[in-house]
PDB file of N, CA, C, O and CB in Angstrom:
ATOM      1  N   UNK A   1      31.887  37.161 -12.395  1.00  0.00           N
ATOM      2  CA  UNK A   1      30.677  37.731 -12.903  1.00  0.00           C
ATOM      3  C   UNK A   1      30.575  39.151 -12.352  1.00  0.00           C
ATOM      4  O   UNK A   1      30.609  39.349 -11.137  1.00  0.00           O
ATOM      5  CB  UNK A   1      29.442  36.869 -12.522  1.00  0.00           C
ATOM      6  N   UNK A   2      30.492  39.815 -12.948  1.00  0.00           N
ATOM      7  CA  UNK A   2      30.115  41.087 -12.718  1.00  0.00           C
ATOM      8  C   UNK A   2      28.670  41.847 -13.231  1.00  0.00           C
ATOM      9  O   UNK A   2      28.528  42.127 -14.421  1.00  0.00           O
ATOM     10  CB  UNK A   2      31.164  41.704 -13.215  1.00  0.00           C
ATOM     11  N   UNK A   3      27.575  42.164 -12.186  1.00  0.00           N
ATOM     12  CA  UNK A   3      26.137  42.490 -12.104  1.00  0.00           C
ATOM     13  C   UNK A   3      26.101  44.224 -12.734  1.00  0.00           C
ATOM     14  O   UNK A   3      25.646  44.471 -11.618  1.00  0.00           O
ATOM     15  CB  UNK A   3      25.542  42.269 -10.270  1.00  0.00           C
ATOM     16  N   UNK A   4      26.124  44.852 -13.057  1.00  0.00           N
ATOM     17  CA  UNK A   4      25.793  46.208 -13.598  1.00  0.00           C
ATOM     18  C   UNK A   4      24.295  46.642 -13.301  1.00  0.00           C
ATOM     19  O   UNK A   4      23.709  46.207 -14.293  1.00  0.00           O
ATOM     20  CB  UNK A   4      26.043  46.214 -15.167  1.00  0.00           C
ATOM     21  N   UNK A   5      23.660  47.050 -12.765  1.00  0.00           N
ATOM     22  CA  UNK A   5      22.064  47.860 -12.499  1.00  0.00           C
ATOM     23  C   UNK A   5      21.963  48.335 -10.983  1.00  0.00           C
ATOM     24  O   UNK A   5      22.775  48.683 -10.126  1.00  0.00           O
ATOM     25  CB  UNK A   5      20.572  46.670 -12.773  1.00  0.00           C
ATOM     26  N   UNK A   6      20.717  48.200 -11.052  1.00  0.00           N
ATOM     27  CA  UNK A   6      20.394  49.144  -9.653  1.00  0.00           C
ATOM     28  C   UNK A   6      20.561  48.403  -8.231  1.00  0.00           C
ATOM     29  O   UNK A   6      21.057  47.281  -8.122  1.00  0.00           O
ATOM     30  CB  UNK A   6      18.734  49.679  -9.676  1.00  0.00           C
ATOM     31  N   UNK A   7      20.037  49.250  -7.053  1.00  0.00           N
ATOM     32  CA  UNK A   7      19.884  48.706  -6.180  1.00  0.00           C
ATOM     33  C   UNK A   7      18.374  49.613  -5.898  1.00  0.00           C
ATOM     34  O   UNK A   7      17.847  50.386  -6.697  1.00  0.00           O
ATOM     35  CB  UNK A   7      21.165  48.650  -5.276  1.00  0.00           C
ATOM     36  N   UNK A   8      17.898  49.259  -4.549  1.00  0.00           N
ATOM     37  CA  UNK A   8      16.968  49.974  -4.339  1.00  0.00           C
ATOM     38  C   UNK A   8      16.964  49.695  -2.363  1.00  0.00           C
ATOM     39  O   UNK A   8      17.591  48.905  -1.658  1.00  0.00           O
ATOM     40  CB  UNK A   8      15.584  49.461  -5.441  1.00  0.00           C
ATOM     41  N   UNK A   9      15.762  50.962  -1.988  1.00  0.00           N
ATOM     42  CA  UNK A   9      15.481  50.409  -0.595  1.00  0.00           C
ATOM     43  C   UNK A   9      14.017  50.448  -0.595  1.00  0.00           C
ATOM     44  O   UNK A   9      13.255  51.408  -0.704  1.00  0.00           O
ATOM     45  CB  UNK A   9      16.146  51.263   0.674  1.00  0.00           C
ATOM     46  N   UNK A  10      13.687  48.637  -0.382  1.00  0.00           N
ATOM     47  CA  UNK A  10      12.019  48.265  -0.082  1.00  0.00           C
ATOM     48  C   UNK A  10      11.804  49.050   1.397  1.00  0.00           C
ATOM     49  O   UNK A  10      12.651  49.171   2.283  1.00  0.00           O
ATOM     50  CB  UNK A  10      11.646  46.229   0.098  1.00  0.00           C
ATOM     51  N   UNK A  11      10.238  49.611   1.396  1.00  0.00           N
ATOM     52  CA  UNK A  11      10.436  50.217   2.781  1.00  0.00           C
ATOM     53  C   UNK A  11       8.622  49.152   2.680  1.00  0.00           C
ATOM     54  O   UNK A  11       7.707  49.182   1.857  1.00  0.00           O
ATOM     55  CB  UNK A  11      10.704  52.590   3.104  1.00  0.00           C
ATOM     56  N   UNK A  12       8.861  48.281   4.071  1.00  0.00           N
ATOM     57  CA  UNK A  12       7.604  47.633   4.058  1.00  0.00           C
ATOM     58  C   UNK A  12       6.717  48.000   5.495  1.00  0.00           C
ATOM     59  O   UNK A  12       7.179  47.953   6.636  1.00  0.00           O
ATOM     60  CB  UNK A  12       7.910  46.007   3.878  1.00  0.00           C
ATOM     61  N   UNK A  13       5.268  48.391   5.094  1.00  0.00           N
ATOM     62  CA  UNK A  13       4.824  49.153   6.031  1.00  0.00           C
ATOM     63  C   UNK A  13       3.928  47.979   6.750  1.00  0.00           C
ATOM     64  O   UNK A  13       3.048  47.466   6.058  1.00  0.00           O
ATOM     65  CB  UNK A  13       4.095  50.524   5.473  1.00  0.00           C
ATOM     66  N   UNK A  14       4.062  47.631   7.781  1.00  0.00           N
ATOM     67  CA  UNK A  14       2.946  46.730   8.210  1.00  0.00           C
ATOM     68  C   UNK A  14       1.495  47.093   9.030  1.00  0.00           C
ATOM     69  O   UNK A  14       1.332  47.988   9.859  1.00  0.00           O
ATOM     70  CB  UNK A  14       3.617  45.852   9.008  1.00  0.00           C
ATOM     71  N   UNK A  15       0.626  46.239   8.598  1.00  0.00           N
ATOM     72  CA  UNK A  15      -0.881  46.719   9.459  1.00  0.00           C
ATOM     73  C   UNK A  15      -1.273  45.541   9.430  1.00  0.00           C
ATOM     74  O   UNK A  15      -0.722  44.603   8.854  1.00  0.00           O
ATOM     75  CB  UNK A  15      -2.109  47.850   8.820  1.00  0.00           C
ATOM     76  N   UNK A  16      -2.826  45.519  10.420  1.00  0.00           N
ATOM     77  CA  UNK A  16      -3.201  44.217  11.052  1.00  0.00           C
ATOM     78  C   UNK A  16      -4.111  43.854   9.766  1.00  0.00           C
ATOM     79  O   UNK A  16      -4.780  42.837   9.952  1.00  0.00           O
ATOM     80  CB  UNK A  16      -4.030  44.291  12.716  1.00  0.00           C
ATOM     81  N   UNK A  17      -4.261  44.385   8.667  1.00  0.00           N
ATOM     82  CA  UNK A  17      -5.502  43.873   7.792  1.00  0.00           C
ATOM     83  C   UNK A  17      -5.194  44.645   6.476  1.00  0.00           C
ATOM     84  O   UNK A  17      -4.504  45.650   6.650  1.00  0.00           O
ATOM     85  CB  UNK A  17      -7.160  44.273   8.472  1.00  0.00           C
ATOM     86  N   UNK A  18      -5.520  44.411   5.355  1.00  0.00           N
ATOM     87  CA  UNK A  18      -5.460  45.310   4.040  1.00  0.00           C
ATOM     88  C   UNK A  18      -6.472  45.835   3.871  1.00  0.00           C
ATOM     89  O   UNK A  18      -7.492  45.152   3.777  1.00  0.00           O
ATOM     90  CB  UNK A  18      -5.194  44.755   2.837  1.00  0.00           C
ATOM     91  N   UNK A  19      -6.514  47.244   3.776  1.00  0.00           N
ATOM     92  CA  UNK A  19      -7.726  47.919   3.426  1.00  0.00           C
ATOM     93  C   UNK A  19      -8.803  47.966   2.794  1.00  0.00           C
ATOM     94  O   UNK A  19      -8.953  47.533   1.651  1.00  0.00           O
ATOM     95  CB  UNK A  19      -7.593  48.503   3.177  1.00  0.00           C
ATOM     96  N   UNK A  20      -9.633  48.482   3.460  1.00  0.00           N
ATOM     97  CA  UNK A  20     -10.815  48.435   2.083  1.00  0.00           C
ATOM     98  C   UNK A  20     -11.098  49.714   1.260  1.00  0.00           C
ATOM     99  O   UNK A  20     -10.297  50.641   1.385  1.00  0.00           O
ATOM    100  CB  UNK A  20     -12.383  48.056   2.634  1.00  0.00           C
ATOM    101  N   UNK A  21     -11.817  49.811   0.696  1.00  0.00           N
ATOM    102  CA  UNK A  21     -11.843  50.654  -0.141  1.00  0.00           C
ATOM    103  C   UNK A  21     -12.179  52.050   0.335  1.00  0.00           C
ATOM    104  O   UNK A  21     -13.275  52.023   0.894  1.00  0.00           O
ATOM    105  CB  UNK A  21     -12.589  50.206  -1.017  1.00  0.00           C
ATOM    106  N   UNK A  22     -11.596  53.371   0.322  1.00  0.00           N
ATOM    107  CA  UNK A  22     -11.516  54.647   1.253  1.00  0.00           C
ATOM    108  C   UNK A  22     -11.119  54.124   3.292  1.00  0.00           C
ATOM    109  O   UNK A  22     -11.222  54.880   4.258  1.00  0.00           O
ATOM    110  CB  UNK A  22     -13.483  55.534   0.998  1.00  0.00           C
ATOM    111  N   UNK A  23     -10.763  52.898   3.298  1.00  0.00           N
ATOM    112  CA  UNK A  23     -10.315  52.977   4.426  1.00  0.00           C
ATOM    113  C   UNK A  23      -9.161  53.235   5.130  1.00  0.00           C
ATOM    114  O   UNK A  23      -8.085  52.986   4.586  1.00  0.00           O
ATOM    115  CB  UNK A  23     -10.548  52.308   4.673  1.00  0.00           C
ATOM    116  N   UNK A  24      -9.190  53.660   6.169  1.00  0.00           N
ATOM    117  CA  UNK A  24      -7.753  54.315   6.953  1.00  0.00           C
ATOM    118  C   UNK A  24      -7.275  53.286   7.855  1.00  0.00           C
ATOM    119  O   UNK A  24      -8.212  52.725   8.424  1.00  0.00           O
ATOM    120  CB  UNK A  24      -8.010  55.779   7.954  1.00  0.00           C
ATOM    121  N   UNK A  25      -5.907  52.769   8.238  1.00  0.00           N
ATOM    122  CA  UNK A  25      -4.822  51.798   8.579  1.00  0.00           C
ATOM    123  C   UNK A  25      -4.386  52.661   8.861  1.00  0.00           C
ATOM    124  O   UNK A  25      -4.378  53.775   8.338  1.00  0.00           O
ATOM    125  CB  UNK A  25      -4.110  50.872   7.829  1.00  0.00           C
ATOM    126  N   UNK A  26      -3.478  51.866  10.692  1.00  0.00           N
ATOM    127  CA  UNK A  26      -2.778  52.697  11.140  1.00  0.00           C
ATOM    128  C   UNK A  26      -1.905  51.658  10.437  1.00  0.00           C
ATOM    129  O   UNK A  26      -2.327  50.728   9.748  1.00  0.00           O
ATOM    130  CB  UNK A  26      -2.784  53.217  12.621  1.00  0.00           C
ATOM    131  N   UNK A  27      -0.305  52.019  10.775  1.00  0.00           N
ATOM    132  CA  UNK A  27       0.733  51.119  10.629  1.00  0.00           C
ATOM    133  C   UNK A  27       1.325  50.699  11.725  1.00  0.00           C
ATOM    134  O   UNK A  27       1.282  51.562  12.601  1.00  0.00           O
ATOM    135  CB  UNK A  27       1.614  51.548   9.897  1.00  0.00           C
ATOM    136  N   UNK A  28       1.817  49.807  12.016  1.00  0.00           N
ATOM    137  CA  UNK A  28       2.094  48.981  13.364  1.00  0.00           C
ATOM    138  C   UNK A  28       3.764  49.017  13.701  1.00  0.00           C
ATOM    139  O   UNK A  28       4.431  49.046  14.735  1.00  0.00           O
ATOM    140  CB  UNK A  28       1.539  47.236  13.137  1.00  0.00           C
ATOM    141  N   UNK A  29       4.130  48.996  11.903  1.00  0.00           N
ATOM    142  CA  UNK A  29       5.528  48.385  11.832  1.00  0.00           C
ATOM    143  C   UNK A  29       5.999  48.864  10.616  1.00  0.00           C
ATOM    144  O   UNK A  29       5.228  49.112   9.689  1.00  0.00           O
ATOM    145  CB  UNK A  29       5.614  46.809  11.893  1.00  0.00           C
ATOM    146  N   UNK A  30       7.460  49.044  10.527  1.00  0.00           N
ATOM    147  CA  UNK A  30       8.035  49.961   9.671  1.00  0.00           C
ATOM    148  C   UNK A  30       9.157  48.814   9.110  1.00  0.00           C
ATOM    149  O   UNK A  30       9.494  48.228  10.138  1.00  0.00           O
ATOM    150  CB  UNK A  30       8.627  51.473  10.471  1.00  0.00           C
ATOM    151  N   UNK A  31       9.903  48.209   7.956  1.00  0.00           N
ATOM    152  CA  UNK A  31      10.687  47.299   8.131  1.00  0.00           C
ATOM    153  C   UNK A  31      11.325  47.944   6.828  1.00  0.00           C
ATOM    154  O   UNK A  31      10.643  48.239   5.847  1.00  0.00           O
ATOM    155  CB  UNK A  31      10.162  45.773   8.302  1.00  0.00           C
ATOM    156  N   UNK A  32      12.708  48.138   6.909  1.00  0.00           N
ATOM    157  CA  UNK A  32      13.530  48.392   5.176  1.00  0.00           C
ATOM    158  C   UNK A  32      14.299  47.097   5.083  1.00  0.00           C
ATOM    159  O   UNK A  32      14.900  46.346   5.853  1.00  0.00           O
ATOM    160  CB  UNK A  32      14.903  49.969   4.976  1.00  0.00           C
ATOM    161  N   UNK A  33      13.964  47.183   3.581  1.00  0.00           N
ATOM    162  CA  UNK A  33      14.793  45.917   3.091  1.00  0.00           C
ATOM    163  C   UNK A  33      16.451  46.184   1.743  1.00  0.00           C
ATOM    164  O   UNK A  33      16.164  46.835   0.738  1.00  0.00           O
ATOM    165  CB  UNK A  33      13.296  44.876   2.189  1.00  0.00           C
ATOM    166  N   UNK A  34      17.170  45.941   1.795  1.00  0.00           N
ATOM    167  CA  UNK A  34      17.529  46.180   0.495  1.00  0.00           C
ATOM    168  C   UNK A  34      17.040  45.487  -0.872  1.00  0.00           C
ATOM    169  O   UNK A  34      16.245  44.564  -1.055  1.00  0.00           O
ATOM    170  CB  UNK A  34      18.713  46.033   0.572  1.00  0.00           C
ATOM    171  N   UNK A  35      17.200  45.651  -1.062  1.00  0.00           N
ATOM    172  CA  UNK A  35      16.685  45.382  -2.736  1.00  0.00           C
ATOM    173  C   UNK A  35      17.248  45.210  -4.111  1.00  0.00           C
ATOM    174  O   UNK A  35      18.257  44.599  -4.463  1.00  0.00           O
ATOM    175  CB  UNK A  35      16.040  46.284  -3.084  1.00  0.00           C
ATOM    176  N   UNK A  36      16.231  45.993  -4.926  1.00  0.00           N
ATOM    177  CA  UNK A  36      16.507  45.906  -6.776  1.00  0.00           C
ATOM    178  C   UNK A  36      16.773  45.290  -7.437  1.00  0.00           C
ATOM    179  O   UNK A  36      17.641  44.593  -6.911  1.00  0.00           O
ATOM    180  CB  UNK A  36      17.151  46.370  -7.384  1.00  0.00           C
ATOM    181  N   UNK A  37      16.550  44.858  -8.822  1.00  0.00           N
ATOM    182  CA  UNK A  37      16.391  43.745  -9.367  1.00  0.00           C
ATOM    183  C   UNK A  37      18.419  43.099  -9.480  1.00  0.00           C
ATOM    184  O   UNK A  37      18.884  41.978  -9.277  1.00  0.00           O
ATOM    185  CB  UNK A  37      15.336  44.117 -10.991  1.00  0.00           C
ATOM    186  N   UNK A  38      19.232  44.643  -9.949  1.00  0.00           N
ATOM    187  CA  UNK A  38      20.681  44.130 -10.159  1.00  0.00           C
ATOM    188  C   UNK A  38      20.834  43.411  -8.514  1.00  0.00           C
ATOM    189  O   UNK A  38      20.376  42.270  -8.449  1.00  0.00           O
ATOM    190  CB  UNK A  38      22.002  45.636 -10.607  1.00  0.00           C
ATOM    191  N   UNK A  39      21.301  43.853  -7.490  1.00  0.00           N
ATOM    192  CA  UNK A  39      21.551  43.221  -6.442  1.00  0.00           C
ATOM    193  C   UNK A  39      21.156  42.629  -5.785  1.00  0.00           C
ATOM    194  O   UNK A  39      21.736  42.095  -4.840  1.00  0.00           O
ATOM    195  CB  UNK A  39      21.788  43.520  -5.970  1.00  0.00           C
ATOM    196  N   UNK A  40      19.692  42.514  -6.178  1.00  0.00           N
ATOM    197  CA  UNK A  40      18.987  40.766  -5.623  1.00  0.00           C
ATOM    198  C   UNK A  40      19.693  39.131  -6.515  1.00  0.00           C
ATOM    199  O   UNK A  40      19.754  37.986  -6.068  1.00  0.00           O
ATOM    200  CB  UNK A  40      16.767  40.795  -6.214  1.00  0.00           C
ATOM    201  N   UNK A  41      20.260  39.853  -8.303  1.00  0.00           N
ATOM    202  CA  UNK A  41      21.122  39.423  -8.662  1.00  0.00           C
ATOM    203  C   UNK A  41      22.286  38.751  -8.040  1.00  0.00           C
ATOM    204  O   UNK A  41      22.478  37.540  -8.151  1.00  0.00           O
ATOM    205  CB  UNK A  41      21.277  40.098  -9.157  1.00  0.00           C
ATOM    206  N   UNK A  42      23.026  39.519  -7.414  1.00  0.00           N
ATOM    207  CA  UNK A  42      24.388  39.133  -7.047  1.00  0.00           C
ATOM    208  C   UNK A  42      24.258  38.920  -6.043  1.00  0.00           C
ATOM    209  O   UNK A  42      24.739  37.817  -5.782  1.00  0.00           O
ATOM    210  CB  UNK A  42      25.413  39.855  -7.183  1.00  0.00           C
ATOM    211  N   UNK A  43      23.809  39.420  -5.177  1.00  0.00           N
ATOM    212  CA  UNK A  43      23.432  38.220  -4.033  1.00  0.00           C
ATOM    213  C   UNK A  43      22.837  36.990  -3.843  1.00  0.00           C
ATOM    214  O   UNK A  43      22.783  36.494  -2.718  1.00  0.00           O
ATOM    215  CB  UNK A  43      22.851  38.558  -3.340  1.00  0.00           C
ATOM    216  N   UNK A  44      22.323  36.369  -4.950  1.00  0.00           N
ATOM    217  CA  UNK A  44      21.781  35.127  -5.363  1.00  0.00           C
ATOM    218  C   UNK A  44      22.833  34.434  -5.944  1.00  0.00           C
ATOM    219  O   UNK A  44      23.279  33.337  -5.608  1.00  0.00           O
ATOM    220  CB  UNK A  44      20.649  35.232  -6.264  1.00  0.00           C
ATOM    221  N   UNK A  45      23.285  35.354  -7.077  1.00  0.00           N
ATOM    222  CA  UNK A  45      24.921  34.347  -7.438  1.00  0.00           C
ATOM    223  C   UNK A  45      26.134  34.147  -6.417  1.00  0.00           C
ATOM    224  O   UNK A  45      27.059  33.347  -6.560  1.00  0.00           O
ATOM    225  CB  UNK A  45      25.835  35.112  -8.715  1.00  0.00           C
ATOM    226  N   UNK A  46      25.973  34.889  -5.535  1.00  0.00           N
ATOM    227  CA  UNK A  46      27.098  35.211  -4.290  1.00  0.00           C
ATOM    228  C   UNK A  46      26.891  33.956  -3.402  1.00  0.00           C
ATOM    229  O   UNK A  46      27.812  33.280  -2.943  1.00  0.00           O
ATOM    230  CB  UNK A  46      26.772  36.805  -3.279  1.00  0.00           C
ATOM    231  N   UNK A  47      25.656  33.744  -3.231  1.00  0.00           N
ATOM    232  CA  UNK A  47      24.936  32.689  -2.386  1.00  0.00           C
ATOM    233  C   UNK A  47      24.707  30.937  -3.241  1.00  0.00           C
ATOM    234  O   UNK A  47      24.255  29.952  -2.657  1.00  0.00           O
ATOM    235  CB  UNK A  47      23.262  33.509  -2.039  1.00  0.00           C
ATOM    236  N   UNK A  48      25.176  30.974  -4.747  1.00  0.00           N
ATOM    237  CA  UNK A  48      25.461  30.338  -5.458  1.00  0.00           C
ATOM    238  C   UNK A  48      26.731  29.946  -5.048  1.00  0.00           C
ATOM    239  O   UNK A  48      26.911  28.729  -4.986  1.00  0.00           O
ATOM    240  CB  UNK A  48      25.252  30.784  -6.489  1.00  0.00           C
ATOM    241  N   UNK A  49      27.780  30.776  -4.714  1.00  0.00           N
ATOM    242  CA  UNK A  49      29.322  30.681  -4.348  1.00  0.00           C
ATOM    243  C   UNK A  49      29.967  31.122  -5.934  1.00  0.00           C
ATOM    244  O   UNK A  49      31.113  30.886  -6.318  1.00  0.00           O
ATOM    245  CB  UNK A  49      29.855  28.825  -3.714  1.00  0.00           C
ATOM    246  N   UNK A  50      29.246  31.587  -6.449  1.00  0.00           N
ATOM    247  CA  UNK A  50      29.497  32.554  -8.143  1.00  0.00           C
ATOM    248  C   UNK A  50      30.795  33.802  -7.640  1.00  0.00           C
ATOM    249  O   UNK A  50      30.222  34.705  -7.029  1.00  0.00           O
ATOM    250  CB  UNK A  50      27.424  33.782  -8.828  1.00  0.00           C
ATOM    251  N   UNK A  51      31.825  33.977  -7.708  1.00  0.00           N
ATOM    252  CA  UNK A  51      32.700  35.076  -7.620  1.00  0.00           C
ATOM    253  C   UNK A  51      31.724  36.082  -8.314  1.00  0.00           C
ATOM    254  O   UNK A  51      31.047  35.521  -9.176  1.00  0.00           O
ATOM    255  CB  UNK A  51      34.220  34.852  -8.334  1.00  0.00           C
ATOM    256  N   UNK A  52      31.439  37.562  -8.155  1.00  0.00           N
ATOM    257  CA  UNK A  52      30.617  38.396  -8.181  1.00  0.00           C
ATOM    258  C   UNK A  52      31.025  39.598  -7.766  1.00  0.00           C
ATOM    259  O   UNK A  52      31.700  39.686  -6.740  1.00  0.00           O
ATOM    260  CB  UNK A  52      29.711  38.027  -7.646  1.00  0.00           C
ATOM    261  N   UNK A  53      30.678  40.703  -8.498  1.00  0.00           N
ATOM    262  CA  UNK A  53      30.846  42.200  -7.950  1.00  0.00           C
ATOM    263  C   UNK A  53      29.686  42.612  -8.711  1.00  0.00           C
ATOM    264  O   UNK A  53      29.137  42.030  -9.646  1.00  0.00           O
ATOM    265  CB  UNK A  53      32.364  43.123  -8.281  1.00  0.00           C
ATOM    266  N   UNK A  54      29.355  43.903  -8.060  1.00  0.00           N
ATOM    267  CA  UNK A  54      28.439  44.936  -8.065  1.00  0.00           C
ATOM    268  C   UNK A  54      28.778  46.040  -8.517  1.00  0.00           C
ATOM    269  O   UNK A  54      29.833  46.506  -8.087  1.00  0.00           O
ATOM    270  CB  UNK A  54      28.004  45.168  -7.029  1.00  0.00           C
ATOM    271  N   UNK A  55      28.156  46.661  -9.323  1.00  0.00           N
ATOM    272  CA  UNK A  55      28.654  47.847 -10.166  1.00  0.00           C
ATOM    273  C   UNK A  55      27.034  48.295 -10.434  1.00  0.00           C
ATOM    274  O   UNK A  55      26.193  47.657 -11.067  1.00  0.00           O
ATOM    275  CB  UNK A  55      29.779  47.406 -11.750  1.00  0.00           C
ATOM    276  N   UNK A  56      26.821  50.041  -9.512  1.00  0.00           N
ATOM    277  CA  UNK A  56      26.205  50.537  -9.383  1.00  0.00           C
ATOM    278  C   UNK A  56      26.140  52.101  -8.742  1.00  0.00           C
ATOM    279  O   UNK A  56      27.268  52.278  -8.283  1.00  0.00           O
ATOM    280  CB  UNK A  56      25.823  49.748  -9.114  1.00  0.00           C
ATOM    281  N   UNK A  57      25.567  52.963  -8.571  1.00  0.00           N
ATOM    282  CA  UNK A  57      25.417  54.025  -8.204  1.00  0.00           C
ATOM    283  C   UNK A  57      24.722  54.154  -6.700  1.00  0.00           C
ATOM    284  O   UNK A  57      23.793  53.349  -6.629  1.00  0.00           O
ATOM    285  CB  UNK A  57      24.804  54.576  -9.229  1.00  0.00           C
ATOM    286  N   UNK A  58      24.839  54.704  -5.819  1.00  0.00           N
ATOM    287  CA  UNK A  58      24.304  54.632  -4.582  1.00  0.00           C
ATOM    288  C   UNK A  58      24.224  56.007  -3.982  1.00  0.00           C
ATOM    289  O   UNK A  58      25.218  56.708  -4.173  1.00  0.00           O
ATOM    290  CB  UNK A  58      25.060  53.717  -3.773  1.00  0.00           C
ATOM    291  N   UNK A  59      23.225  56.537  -3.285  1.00  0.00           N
ATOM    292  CA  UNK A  59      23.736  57.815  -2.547  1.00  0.00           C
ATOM    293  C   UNK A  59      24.358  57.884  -1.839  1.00  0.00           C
ATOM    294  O   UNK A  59      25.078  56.949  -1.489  1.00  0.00           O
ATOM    295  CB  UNK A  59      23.193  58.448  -2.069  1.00  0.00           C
ATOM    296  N   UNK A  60      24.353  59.134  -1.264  1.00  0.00           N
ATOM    297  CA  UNK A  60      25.352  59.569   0.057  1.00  0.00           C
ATOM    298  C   UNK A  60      24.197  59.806   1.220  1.00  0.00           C
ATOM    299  O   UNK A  60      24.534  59.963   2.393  1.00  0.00           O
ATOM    300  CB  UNK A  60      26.433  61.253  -0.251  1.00  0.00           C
ATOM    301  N   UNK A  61      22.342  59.826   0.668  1.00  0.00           N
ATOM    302  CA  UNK A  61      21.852  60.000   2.049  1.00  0.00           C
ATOM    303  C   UNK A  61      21.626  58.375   2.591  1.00  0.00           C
ATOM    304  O   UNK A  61      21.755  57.220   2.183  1.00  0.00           O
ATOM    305  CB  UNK A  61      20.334  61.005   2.054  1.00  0.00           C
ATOM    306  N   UNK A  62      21.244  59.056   3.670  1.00  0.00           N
ATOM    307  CA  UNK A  62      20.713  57.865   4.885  1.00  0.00           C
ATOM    308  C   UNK A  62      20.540  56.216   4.111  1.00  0.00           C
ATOM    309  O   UNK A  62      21.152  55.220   4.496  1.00  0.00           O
ATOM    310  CB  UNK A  62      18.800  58.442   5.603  1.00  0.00           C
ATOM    311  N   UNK A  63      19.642  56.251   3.051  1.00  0.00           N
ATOM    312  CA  UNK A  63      18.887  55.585   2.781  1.00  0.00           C
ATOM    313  C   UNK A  63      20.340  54.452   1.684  1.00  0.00           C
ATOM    314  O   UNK A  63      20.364  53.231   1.531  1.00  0.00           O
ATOM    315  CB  UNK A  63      17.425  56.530   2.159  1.00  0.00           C
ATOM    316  N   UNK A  64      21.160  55.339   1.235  1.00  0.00           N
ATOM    317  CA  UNK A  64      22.207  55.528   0.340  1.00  0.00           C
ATOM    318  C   UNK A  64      23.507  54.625   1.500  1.00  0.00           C
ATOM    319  O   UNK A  64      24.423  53.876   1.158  1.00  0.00           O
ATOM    320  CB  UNK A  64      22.442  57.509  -0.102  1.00  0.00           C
ATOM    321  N   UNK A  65      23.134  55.042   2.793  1.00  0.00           N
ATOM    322  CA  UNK A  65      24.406  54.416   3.904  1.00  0.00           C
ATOM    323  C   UNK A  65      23.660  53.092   4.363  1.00  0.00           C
ATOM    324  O   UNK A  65      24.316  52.068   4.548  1.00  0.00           O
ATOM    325  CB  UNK A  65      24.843  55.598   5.540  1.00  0.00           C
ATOM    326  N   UNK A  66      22.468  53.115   4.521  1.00  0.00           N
ATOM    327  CA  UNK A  66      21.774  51.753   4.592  1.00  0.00           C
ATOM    328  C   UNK A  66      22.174  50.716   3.702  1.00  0.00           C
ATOM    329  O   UNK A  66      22.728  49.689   4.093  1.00  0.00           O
ATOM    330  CB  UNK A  66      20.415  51.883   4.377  1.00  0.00           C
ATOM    331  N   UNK A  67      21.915  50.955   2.554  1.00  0.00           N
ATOM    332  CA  UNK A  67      22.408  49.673   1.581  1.00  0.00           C
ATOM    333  C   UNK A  67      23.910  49.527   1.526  1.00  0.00           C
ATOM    334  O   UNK A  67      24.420  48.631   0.853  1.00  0.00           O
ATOM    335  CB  UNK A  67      21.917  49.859  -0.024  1.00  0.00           C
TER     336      UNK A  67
END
């Protein structure tokens, strides 16, 4: 199987409560995830034991060496 689409990087910000309306949150916690809908794909079929590759575009910054 071969997946064709994106990837992405979730960046999840954590705080002790969800805001209210015009209110200010500090953030506590910073967490990246990988992502996107193609490679949440193939890592689900991968984890199936599905033979699988990824075919996609990625950068060269930081965020690009993370995933």
């Amino acid at each position: 199987m071969v997946v064709y689409g994106s990837t992405a990087l979730d960046t999840i910000a954590v705080t002790e409560k969800l805001p209210q309306k015009d209110e200010t949150l500090y953030i506590s916690d910073v967490q990246d995830y990988p992502g996107g809908s193609a490679a949440n794909v193939a890592v689900a079929l991968k984890r199936l034991r599905v033979p699988v590759s990824f075919v996609g575009k990625v950068g060269g910054d930081a965020e690009g060496c993370f995933l």
